[in-house]
C-alpha positions as CSV (number, residue, x, y, z in Angstrom):
1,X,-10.7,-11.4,19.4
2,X,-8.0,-10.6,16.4
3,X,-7.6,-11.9,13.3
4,X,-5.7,-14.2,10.7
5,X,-4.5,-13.4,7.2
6,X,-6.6,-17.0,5.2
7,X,-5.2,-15.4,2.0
8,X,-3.6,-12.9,-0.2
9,X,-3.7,-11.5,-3.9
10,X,-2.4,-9.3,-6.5
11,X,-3.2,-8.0,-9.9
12,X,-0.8,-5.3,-11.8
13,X,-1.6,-3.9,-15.4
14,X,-0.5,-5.5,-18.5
15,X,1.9,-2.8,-19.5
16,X,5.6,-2.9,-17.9
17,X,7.4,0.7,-18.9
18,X,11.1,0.5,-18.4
19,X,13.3,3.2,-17.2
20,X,14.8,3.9,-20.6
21,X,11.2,5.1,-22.6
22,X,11.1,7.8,-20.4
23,X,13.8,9.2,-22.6
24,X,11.6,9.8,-25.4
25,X,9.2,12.5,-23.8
26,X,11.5,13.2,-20.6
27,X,14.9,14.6,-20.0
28,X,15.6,11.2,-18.1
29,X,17.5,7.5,-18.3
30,X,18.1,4.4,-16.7
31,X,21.5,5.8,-15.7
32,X,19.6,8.7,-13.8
33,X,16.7,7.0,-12.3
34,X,17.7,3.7,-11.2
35,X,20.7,4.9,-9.1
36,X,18.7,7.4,-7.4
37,X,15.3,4.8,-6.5
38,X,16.3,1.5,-7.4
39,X,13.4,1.0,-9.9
40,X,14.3,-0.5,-13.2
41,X,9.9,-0.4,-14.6
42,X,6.6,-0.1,-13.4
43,X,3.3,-1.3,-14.4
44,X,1.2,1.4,-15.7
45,X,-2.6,1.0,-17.2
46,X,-3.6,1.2,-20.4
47,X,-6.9,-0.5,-21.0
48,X,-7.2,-1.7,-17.7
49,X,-9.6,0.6,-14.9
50,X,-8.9,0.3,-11.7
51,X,-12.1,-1.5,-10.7
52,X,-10.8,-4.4,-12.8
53,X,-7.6,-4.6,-11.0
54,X,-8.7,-4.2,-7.7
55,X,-11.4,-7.0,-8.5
56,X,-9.2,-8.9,-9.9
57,X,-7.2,-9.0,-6.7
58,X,-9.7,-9.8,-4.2
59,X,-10.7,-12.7,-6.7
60,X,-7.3,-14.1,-6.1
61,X,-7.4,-13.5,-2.2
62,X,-10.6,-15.0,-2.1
63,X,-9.8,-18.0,-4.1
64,X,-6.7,-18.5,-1.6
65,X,-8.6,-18.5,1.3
66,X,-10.9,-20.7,-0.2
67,X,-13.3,-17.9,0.9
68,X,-17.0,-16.8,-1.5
69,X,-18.5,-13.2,-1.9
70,X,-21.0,-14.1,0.0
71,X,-19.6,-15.1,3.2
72,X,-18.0,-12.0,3.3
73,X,-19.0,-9.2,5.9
74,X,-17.1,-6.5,4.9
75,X,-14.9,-4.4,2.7
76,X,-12.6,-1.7,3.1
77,X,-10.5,-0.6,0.6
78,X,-7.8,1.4,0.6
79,X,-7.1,4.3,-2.1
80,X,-6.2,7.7,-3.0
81,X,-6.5,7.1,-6.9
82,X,-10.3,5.3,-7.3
83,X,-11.8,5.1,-10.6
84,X,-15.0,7.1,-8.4
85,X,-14.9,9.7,-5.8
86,X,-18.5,8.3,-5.2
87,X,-19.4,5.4,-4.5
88,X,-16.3,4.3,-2.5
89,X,-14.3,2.2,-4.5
90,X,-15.1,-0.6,-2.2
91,X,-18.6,-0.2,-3.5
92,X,-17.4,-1.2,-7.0
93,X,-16.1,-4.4,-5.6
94,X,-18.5,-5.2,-3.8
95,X,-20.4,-5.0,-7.1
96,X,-17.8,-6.5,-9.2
97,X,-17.1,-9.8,-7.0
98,X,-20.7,-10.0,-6.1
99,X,-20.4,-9.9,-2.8
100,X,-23.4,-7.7,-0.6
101,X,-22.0,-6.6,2.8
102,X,-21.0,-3.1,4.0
103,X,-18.1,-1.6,2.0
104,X,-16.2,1.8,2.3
105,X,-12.6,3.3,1.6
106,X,-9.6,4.5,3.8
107,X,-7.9,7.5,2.8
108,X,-4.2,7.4,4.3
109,X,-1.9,7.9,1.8
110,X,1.0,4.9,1.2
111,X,-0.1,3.8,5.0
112,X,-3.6,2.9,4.1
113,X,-3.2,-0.7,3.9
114,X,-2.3,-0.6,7.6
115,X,-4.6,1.6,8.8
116,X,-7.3,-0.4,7.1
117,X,-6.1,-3.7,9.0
118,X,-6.0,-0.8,12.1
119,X,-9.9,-0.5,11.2
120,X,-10.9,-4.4,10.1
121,X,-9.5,-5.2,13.8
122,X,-12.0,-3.1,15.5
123,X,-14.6,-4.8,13.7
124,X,-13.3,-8.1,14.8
125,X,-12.6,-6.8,18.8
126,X,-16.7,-6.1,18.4
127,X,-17.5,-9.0,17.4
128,X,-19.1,-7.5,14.5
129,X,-17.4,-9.7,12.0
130,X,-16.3,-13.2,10.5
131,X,-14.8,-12.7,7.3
132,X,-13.2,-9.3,5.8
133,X,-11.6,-8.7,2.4
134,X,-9.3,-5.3,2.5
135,X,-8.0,-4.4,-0.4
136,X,-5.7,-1.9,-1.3
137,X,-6.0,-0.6,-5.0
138,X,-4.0,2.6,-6.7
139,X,-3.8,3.9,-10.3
140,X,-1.3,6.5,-9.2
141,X,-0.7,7.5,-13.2
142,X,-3.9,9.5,-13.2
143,X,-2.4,11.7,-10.4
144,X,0.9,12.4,-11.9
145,X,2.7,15.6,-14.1
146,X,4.2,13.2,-16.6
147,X,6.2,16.5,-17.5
148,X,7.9,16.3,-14.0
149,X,11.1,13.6,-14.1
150,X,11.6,14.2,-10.4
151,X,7.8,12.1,-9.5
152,X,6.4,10.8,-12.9
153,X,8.9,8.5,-13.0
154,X,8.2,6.7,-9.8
155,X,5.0,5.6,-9.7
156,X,3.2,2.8,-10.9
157,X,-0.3,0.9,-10.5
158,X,-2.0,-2.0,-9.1
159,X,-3.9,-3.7,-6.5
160,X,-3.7,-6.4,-3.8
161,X,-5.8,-7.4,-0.9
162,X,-6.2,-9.7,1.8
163,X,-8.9,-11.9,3.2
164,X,-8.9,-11.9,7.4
165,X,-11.1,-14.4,9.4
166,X,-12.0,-14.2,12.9
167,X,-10.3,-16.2,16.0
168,X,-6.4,-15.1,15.1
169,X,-3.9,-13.4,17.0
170,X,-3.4,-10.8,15.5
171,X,-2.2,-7.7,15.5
172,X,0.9,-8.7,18.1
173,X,1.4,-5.0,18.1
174,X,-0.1,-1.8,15.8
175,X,0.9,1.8,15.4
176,X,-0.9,4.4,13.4
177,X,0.3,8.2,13.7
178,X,0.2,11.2,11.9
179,X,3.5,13.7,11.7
180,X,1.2,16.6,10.4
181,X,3.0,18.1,6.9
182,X,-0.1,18.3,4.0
183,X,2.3,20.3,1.6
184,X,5.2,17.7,2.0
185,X,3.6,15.1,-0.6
186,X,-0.2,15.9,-1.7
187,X,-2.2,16.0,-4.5
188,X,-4.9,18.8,-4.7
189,X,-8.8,17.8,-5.1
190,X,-10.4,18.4,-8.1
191,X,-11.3,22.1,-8.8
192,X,-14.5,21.9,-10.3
193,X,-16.2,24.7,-12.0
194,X,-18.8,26.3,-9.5
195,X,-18.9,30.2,-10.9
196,X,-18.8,31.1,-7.1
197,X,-15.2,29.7,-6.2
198,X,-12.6,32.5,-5.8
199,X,-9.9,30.3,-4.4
200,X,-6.8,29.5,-6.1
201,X,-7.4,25.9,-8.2
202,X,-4.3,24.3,-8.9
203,X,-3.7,21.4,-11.1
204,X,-4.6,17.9,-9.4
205,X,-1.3,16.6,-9.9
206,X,1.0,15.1,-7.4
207,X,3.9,17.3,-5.4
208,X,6.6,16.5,-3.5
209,X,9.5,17.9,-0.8
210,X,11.8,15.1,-1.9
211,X,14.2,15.3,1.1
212,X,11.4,16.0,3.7
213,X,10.0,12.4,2.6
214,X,13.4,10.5,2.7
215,X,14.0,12.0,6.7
216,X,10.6,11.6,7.6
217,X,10.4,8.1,5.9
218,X,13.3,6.5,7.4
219,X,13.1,7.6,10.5
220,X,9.3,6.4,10.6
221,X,10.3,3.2,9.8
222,X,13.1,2.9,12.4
223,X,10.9,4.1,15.3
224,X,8.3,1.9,14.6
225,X,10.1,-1.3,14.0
226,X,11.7,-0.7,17.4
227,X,8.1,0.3,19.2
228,X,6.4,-2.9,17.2
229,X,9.1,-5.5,19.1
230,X,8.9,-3.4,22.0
231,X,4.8,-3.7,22.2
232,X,4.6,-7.4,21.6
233,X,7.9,-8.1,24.2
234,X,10.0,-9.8,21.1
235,X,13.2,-8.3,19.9
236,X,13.8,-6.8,16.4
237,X,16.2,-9.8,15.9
238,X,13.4,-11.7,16.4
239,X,11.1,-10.9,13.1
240,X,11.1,-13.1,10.6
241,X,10.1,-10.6,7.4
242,X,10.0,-6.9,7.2
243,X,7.6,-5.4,4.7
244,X,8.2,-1.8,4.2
245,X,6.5,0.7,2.0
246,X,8.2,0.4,-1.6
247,X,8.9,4.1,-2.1
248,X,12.9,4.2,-2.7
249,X,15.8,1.9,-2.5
250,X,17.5,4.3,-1.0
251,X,14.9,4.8,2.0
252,X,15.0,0.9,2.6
253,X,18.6,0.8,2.7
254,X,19.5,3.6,5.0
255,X,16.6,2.2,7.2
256,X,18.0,-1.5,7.1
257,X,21.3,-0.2,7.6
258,X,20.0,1.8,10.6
259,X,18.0,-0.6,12.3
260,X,20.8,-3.4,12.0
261,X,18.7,-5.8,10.2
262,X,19.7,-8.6,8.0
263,X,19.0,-7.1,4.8
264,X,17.4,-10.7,3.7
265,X,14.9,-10.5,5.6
266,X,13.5,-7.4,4.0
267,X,11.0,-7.9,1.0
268,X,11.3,-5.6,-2.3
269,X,9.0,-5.2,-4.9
270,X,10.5,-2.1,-5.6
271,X,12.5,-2.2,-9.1
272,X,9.7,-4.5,-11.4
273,X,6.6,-2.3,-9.9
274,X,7.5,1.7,-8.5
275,X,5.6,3.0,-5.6
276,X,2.1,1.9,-5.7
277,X,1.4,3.9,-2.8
278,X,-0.8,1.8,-0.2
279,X,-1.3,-1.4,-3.0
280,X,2.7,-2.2,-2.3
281,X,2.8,-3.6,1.0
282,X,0.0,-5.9,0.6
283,X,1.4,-7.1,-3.3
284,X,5.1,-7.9,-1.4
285,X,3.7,-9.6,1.4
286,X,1.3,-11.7,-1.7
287,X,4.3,-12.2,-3.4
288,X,6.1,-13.4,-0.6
289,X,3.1,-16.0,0.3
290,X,2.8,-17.3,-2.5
291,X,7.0,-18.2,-3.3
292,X,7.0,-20.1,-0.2
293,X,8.5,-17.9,1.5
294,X,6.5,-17.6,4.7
295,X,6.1,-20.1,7.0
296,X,3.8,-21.3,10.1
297,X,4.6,-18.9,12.8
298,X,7.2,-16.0,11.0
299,X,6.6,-12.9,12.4
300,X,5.7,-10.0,9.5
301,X,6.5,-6.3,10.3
302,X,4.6,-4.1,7.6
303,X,5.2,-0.3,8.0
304,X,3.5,1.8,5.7
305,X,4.6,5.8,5.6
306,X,3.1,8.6,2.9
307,X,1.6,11.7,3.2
308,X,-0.1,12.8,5.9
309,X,2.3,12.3,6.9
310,X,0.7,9.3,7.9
311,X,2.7,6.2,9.3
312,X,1.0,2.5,10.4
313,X,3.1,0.1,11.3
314,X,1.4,-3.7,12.7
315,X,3.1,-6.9,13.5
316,X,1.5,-10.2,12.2
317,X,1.8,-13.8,13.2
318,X,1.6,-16.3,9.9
319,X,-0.4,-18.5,10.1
C-alpha cells in the first residue's frame, strides 16, 4: 500500500528582507549576493513563532485536502530550528490544529521533508495508517551568526506540509543516504551550563565548507535523478517537474546543466524565499499545485540534500 499527496500548504513570515539592508549592519550588497545564490530576499520572523507558521501551514494542507484534525493518524514533522527541543514540534501542532494522534519530528537536515515521506510510507506499507499530515517547518534565523555575510545572508524561514491518504501509488521510487561529513555544514547543540562539563562549548550558530556543499550537492542531485528513473523503469526525459532543494542558483544550474534537463521543468523558490532548509521542497512543490501547474499524472522528482550529509530523493505520481 503507498500513498497520494490530497493536498499541500505553505505559510512564510510577514517580513520580506531584501538583499540591499544587509548593507546597513554587513559588509554586503545586492551586487555581491545575488550573483553568487541567486536570492534577491527572504522571509525572516519577527513576531511570528514558528508554531504559528508551521500551524498555519498544515491548516492550509488540511483545508486542501478537504481533510479535519481529527481524521488524522499521524504527524511527523520535519525540523532542525523548533520553537522546542521538547516536546517535538509535531507535538505543538498537534496541539495547535487540534488534532490527537501520534506526533514526532525528523531530524535530517534540508533532506527532512523526504525522509519524513521515507518514514509516513512505512506507516502506510503496515497498514498502520489512513491519513498523515507531514509537515516541514524551519526558523533557520535563530541558528545564524548575522555577523557572518558568507551564511547569514542565505537563509530564511517558513513552513509547508502535506496531507497523504492511503491507497496511492506512491513513492514510484525513493532514496535516502547519508555521505558522512558532520563538520561540513552543522550547527552545534546548545551548551548548557552543567558546572561538570569540561568540553569545549562553541556558539550554536550555523557553519559551513562552502565548496564541500556545492560538490557534494550537485552531484547528489545528479546521481539520484538518474537512480530515481532508473528504479521506477522511466527515463529522466520522462519527469514532468523536478523539485530540488532551494540552496543556490548556482547548485541548480550546474545540476540542470549536468543532467541535460529542460531547465522549465525545474521549480525555484529560490530568489523571493533563501534556503529554508527542509520547509523548501514542500513550499515549491505547494506553490507549484496551487498555480496550476501540476496536472493528473506528472511525474515529481523532489531531491532534498543538507548536512549529514544527508540526501532523499523520491519520485511521485500527481494525482
Amino acid at each position: 500500500m503507498g500513498f497520494r499527496i490530497l493536498g499541500t500548504g505553505s505559510a512564510l513570515p510577514a517580513r520580506s528582507v531584501a538583499n540591499d539592508e544587509f548593507s546597513s549592519f554587513l559588509d554586503t550588497s545586492d551586487e555581491w549576493i545575488f550573483p553568487r545564490t541567486g536570492i534577491k530576499s527572504r522571509r525572516l520572523c519577527t513576531t511570528e513563532t514558528l508554531d504559528e507558521l508551521a500551524n498555519a501551514a498544515a491548516e492550509r494542507a488540511l483545508a486542501a485536502a478537504g481533510v479535519d484534525p481529527s481524521e488524522l493518524d499521524l504527524i511527523i514533522c520535519s525540523t532542525t530550528s523548533g520553537d522546542h527541543l521538547m516536546p517535538a514540534q509535531a507535538c505543538a501542532i498537534a496541539e495547535g490544529i487540534g488534532a490527537s494522534c501520534p506526533a514526532f519530528d525528523v531530524s535530517a537536515a534540508c533532506a527532512g521533508f523526504v525522509f519524513a515521506l521515507d518514514v509516513a510510507d512505512g506507516y502506510f506499507a503496515r497498514g498502520r495508517v489512513r491519513t498523515v499530515l507531514v509537515v516541514a517547518a524551519e526558523k533557520v534565523s535563530r541558528l545564524l551568526d548575522w555577523t557572518d555575510r558568507a551564511t547569514c545572508v542565505l537563509f530564511g524561514d517558513g513552513a509547508a506540509a502535506a496531507v497523504l491518504g492511503a491507497d496511492g501509488a506512491n513513492p514510484l521510487a525513493v532514496s535516502v543516504s547519508t555521505e558522512p561529513g558532520v563538520d561540513v555544514l552543522h550547527v552545534p547543540g546548545v551548551p548548557g551550563t552543567s558546572p561538570y562539563d569540561e568540553t569545549e562549548r562553541p556558539e550554536p550558530h550555523l557553519a559551513m565548507e562552502g565548496r564541500r556543499v556545492f560538490k557534494f550537492a550537485v552531484g547528489t542531485i545528479c546521481s539520484s535523478v538518474i537512480e530515481l528513473a532508473q528504479q521506477a523503469g522511466v527515463s529522466v526525459e520522462d519527469i514532468d517537474h523536478f523539485v530540488f532543494h532551494q540552496a543556490n542558483e548556482r547548485i541548480l544550474s550546474s545540476a540542470v546543466a549536468r543532467l541535460g534537463i529542460d531547465d522549465a521543468k525545474v521549480v525555484r523558490s529560490l530568489a523571493e524565499t533563501g534556503n529554508i532548509s527542509s520547509a523548501c521542497i514542500p513550499l515549491a512543490l505547494d506553490r507549484l499545485a496551487r498555480s496550476g501547474g501540476l496536472a493528473e499524472g506528472d511525474l515529481v522528482a523532489l531531491v532534498g540534500f543538507g548536512a549529514g550529509l544527508d540526501t532523499g530523493a523520491c519520485l511521485l505520481r500527481w494525482g
